[in-house]
N, C-alpha and C positions, 0 to 999 in steps of 0.2 A: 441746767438751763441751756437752752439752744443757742449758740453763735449768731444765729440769722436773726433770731427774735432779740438780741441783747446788740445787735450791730444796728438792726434799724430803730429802735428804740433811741440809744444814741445819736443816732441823725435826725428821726425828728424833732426828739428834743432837745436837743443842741437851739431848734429854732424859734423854743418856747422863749418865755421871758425869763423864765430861771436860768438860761441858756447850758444847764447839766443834767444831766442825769447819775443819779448814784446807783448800786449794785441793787436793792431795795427796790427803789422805784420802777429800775427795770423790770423786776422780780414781781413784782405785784403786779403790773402791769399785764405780763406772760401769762402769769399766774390767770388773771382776771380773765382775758382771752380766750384759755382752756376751757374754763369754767364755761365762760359765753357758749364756747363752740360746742359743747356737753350738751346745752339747752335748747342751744338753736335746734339741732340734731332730734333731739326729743319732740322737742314741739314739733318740727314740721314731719318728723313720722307719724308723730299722731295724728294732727290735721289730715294729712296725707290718709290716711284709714280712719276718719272722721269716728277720733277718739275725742274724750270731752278736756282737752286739752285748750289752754290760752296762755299767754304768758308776753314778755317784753324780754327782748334784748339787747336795747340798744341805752346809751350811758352808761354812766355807773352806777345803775340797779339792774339787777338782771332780775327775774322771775319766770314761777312755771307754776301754772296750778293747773291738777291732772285730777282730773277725776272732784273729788272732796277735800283733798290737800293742796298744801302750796307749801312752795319753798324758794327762797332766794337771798342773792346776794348780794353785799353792798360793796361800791371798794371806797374807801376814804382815806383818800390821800393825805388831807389835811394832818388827818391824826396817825398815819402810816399802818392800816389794817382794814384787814376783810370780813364784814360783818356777815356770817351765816345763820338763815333763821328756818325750823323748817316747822311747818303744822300739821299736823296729823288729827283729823279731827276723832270723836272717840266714840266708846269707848274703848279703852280708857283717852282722855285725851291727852294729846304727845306736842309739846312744843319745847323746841331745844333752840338756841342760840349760843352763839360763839364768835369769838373772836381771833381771826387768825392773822398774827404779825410777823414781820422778817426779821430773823435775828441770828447775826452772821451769816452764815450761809447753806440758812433753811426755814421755811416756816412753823411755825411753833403754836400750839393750841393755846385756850385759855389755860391749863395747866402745867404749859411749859415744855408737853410731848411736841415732835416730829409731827407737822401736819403736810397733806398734801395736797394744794386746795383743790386740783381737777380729778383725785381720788374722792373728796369730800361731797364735790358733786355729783359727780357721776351715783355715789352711794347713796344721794336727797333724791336724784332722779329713782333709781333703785327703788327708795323707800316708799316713794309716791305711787308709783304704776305697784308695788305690792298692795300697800290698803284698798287701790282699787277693784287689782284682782278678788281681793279677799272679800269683798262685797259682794253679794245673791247680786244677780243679772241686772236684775230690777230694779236698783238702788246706781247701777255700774253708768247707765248714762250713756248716750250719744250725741254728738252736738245739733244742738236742736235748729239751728240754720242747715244743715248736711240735706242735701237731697236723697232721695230715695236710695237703699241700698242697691237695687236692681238699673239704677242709671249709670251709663256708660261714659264715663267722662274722664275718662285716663288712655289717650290715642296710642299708648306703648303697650297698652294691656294686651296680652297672650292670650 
């Protein structure tokens, strides 16, 4: 865990009503962040080359749905864990859920392995932009608001 991410975490929440923060919540926190900044990154490259990308990053839901699949995150603090769901439409069709919690000092799957929740993403994003690749052209999809491919509307374009 970062120092920077684990020192400002502390200070904001010092000013919450809990007024602490424990190893945990920091940890999920960072944890959830990564993840965010995974997605953000995805989505707005795909937007950015008007891939059939949408999704949310703001709260504690994160999502990405690319192509025919989705996938996202929950954090819920309440119950201290990160809900990960990902769909993969089929066939066959592919939906996995999990749950990832802090314990000591790392996160740990639903069966108690070493999880890493912005490896975990990063590998949903992964999964996602594969089923799309793997789809005939046809099926592959462009966002259907996108203007013309032959429009000119990126003023750094070379």
């Amino acid at each position: 865990m970062d120092d920077w991410h684990s020192k400002l975490a502390r200070d904001l929440m010092a000013e919450t009503p809990s007024g602490a923060v424990f190893d945990a919540g920091a940890s999920m926190e960072i944890a959830f962040g990564q993840a965010r900044s995974a997605i953000t990154y995805a989505l707005e490259l795909a937007r950015a080359h008007r891939l059939p990308a949408t999704g949310r990053v703001e709260g504690d839901e994160v999502w990405l749905r690319f192509g025919h699949g989705q996938g996202s995150l929950t954090l819920n603090r309440r119950e201290g864990y990160i809900a990960v769901e990902v769909h993969l439409p089929g066939p066959p069709v592919a939906r996995r859920e999990q749950q990832l919690r802090w314990h000591d000092r790392g996160f740990v799957d639903d069966s108690g392995g070493p999880a890493d929740p912005g490896a975990i993403t990063r590998t949903l994003i992964d999964e996602l932009v594969a089923d799309w690749r793997s789809r005939p052209e046809s099926e592959r999809g462009r966002l259907s608001s996108a203007p013309p491919p032959d429009l000119d509307d990126e003023p750094t374009k070379a």
